[in-house]
Kinemage of the C-alpha trace (Angstrom):
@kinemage 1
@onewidth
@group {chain A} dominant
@subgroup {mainchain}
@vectorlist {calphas} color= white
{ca unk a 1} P -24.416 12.574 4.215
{ca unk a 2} L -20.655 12.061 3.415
{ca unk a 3} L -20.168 11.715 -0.304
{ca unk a 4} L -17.739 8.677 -1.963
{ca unk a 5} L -14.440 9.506 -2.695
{ca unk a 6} L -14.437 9.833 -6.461
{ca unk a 7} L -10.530 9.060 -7.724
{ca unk a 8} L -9.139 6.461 -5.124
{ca unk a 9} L -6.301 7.358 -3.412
{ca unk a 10} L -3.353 4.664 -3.487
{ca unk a 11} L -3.234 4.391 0.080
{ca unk a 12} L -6.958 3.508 0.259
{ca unk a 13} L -5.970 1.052 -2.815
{ca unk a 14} L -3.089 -0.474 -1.204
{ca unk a 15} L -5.038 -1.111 2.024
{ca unk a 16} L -7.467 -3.091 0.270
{ca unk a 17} L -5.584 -5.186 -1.957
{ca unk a 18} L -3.650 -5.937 1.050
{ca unk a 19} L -6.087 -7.684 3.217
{ca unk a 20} L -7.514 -9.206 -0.688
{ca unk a 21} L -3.897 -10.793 -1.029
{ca unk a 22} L -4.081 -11.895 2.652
{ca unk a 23} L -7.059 -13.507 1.728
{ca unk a 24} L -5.828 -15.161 -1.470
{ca unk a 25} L -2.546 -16.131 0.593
{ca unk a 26} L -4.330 -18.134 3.743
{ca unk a 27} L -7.064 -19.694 0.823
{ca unk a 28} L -4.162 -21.179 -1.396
{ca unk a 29} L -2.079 -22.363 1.404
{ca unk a 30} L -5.584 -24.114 2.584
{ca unk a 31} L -5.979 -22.280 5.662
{ca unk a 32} L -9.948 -21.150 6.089
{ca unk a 33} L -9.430 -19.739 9.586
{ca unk a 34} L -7.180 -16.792 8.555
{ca unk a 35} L -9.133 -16.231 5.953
{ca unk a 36} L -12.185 -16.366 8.080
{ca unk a 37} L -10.248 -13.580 10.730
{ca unk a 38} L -9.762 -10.897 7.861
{ca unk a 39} L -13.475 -10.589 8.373
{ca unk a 40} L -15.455 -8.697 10.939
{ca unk a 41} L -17.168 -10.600 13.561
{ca unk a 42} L -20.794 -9.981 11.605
{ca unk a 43} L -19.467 -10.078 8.477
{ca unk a 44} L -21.902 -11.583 5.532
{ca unk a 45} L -20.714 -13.677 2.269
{ca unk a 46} L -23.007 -13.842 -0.540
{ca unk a 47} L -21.412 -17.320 -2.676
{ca unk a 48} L -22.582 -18.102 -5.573
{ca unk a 49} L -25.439 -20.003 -6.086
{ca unk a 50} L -25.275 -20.673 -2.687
{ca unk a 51} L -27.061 -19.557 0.465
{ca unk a 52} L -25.876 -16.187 2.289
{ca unk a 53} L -23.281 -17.068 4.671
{ca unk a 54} L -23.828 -14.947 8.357
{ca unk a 55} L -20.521 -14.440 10.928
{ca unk a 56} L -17.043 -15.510 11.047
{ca unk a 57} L -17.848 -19.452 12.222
{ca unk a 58} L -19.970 -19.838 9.397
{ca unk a 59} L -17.846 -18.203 7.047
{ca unk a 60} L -14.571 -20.429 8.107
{ca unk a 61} L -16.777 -23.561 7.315
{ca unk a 62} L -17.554 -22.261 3.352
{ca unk a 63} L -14.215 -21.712 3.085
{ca unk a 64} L -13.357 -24.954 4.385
{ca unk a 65} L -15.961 -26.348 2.303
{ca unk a 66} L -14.519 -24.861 -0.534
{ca unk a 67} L -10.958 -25.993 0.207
{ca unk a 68} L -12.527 -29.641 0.507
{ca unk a 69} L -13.937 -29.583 -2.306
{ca unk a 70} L -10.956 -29.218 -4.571
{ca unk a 71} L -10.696 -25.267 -5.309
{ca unk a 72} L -7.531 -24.120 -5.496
{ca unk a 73} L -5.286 -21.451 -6.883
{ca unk a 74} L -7.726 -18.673 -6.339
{ca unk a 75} L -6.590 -15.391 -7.244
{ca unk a 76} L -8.549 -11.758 -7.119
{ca unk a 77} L -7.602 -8.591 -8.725
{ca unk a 78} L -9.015 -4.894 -8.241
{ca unk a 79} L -10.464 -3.162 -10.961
{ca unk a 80} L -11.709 -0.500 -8.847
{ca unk a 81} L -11.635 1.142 -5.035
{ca unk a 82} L -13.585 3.472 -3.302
{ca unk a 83} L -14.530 5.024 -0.052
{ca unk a 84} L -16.840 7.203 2.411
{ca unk a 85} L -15.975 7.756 5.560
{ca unk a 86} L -15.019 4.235 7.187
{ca unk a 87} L -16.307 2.310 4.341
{ca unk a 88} L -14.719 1.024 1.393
{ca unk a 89} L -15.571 -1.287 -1.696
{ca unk a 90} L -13.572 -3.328 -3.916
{ca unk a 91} L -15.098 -4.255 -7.270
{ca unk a 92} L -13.100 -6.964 -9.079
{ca unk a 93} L -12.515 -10.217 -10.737
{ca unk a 94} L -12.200 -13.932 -8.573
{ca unk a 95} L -11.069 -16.971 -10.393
{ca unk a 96} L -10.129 -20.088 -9.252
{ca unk a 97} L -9.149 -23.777 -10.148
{ca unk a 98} L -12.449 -26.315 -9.107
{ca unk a 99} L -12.362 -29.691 -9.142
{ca unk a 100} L -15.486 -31.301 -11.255
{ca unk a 101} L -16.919 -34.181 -10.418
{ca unk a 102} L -15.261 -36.377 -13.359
{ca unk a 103} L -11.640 -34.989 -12.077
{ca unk a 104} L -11.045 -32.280 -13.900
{ca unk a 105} L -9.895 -29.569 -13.173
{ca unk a 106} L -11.881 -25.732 -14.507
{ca unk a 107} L -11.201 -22.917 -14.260
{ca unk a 108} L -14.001 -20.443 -12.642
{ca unk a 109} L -13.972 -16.995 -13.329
{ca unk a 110} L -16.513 -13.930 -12.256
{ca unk a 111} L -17.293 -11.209 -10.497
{ca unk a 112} L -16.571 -10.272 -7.067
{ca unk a 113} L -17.082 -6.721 -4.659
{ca unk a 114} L -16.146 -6.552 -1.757
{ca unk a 115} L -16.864 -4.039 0.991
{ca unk a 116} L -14.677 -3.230 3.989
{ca unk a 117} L -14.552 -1.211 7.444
{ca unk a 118} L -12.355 0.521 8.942
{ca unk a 119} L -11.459 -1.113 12.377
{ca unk a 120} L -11.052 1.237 15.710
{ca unk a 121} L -7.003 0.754 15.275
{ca unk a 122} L -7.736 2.443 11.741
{ca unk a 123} L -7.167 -1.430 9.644
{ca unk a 124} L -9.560 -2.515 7.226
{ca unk a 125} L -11.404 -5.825 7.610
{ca unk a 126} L -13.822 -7.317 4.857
{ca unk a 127} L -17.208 -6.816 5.891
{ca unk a 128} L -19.255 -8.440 3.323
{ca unk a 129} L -18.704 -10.556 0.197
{ca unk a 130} L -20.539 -10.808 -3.211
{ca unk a 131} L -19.321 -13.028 -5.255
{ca unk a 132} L -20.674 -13.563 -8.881
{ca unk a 133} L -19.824 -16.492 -11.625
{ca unk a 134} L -21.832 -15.386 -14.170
{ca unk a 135} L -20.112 -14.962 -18.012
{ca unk a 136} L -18.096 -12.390 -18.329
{ca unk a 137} L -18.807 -10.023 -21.460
């Protein structure tokens, strides 16, 4: 059994926050299906309080559902990065602007990791999603 990389290397950093600020860039310019294609093809999201979320199709329409229902200006950062062999996770923090139901705006906050795989032309595409809202300590 291959054992995880223990300090990330930049390069494996700089690949992942990569296809993160992809992400962040096709959300906040309101576009769900590039967001949607920096996923594998069986890729899983786990939203919060919120059903699991199974394949690419499905996964364009929460983000489309998100987008519709007012979130904007979402932003992730990396706190941490790690690997084994063509794996790699992301643990972080998500926030975003939502629009309530009174028309205000929030801001949300939490949790997210991330894990990706390495793709046969040696790119990394997410591969599932966790994201968390609960309070941060």
């Amino acid at each position: 059994m291959a054992q995880p990389s223990q300090p990330e290397s930049e390069t494996l950093r700089q690949c992942v926050e990569d296809v993160t600020a992809r992400w962040e860039e096709a959300f906040n310019r309101g576009d769900a299906g590039a967001c949607a294609a920096l996923y594998t093809d069986d890729a899983t999201v786990l939203p919060p309080d919120s059903v699991v979320v199974h394949g690419k199709q499905a996964i364009e329409a929460l983000f489309k559902d998100w987008l519709e229902e007012g979130v904007k200006n979402a932003s992730l950062s990396t706190e941490q990065v790690g690997s084994s062999g063509d794996l790699a996770y992301q643990v972080g923090m998500h926030a975003a602007d939502e629009l309530l139901e009174d028309g205000t705006i929030e801001r949300g906050v939490g949790q997210i990791v991330n894990l990706l795989k390495r793709q046969a032309d040696g790119s990394w595409k997410l591969h599932v999603s966790i994201y968390n809202t609960a309070p941060i300590a």
